[in-house]
C-alpha positions as CSV (number, residue, x, y, z in Angstrom):
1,X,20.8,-11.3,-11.9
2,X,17.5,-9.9,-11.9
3,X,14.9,-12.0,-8.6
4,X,11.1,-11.8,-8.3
5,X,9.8,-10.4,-4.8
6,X,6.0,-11.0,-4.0
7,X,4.7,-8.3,-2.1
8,X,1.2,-8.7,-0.3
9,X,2.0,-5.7,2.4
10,X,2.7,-2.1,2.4
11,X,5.7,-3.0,0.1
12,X,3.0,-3.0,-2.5
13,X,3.2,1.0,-2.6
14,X,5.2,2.2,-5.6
15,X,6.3,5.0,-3.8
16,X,7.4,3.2,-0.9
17,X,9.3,0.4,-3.0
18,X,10.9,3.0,-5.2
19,X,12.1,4.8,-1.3
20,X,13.6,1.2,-0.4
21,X,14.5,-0.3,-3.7
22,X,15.7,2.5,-6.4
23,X,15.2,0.9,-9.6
24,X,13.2,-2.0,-8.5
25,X,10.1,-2.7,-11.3
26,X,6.8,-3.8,-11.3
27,X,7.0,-7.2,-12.8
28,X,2.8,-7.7,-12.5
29,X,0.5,-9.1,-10.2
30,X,-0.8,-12.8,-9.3
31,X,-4.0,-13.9,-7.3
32,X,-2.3,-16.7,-4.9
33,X,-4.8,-19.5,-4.4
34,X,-4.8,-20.9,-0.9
35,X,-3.6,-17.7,1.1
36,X,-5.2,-15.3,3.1
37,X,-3.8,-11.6,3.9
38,X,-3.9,-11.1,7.6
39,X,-3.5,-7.4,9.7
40,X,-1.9,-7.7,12.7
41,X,0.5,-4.8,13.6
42,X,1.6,-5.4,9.9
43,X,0.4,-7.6,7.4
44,X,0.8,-11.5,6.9
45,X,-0.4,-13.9,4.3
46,X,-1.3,-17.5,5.8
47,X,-2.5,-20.7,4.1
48,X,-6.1,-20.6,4.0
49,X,-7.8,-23.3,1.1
50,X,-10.5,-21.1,0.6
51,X,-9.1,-17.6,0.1
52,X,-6.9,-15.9,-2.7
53,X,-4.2,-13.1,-1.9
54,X,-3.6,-10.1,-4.4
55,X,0.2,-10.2,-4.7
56,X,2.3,-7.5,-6.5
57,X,5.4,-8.9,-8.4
58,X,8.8,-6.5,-8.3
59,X,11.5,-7.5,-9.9
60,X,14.7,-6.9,-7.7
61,X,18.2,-7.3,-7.5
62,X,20.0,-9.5,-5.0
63,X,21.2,-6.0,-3.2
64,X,17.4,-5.4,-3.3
65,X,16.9,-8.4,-1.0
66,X,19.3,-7.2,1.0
67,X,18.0,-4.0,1.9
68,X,14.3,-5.7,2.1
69,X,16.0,-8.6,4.8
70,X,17.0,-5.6,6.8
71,X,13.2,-4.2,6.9
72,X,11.7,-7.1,7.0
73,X,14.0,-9.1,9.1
74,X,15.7,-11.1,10.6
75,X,13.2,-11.5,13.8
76,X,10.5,-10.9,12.5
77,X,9.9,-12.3,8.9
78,X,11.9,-15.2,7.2
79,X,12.8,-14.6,3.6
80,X,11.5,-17.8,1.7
81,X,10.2,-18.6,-2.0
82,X,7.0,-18.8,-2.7
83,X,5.6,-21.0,-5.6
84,X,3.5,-19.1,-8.4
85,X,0.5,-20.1,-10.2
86,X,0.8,-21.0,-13.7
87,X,5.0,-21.6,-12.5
88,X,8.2,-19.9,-11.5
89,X,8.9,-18.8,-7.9
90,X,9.1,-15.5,-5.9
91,X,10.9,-14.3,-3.0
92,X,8.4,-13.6,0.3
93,X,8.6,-12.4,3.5
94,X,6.7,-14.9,6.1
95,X,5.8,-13.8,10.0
96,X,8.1,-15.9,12.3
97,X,7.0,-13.4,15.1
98,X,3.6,-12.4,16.3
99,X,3.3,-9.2,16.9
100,X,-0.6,-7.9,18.0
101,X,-2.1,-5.4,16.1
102,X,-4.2,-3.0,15.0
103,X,-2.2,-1.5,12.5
104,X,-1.5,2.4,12.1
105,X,-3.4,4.5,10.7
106,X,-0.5,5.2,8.5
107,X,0.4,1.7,7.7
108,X,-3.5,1.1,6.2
109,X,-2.6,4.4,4.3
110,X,0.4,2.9,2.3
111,X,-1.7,-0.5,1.6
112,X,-4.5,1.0,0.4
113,X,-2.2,2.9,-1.8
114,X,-0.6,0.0,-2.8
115,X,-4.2,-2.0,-3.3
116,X,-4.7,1.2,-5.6
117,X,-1.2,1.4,-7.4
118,X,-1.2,-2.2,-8.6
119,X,-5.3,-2.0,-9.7
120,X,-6.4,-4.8,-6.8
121,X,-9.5,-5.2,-5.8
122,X,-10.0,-3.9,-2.3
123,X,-12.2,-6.4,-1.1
124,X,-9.3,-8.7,0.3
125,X,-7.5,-5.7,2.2
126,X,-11.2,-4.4,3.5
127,X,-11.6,-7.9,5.1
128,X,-8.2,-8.6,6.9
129,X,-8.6,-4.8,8.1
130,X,-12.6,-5.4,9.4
131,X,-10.7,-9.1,11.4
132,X,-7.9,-7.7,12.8
């Protein structure tokens, strides 16, 4: 049965999605009120009242998950769901580890592809990357 996955990270690149997840689609994107995307080493979303987060919606299989837990997890994010605007739920990956940053060089790469591939406004990506 077919699950929703939120991504807000590099997992937003098409490319890269298609690399981990063969046959995972693009199920659209949401603006999540309340959140703000932080860079780190990677990137993080945390509950900020007076931000918005571009997420990208995939819909994925439970194997999908599985393979995602094992890049994502289990030290270092927690698999939880995530409420949607306007309804429904999606699967997302929260920090449970800090890990300093910056990022790569080649980590901003694959978000800014991702910003691209799903049609988000740069603006929210250009700000976590100018804090961290």
């Amino acid at each position: 049965m077919p699950e929703l996955y939120a991504a807000y990270g590099s997992n937003l690149s098409h490319a890269q999605m298609q690399a981990r997840c063969p046959g995972a689609t693009v199920a659209g994107a949401v603006l999540l009120p309340g959140w703000r995307l932080v860079l780190r080493r990677f990137a993080l979303i945390e509950p900020d009242p007076a931000a918005t987060c571009p997420v990208g919606l995939w819909q994925v299989t439970p194997g999908h998950l599985v393979v995602l837990d094992g890049y994502e997890g289990p030290h270092t994010y927690e698999r939880t769901r995530l409420a949607l605007p306007g309804g429904g739920e999606a699967w997302v990956y929260r920090e449970i580890r800090y890990r300093p940053g910056p990022p790569s060089a080649g980590y901003v790469a694959r978000l800014r592809q991702g910003y691209q591939d799903f049609g988000f406004d740069p603006a929210p990506l250009e700000a976590a990357l100018l804090a961290a």
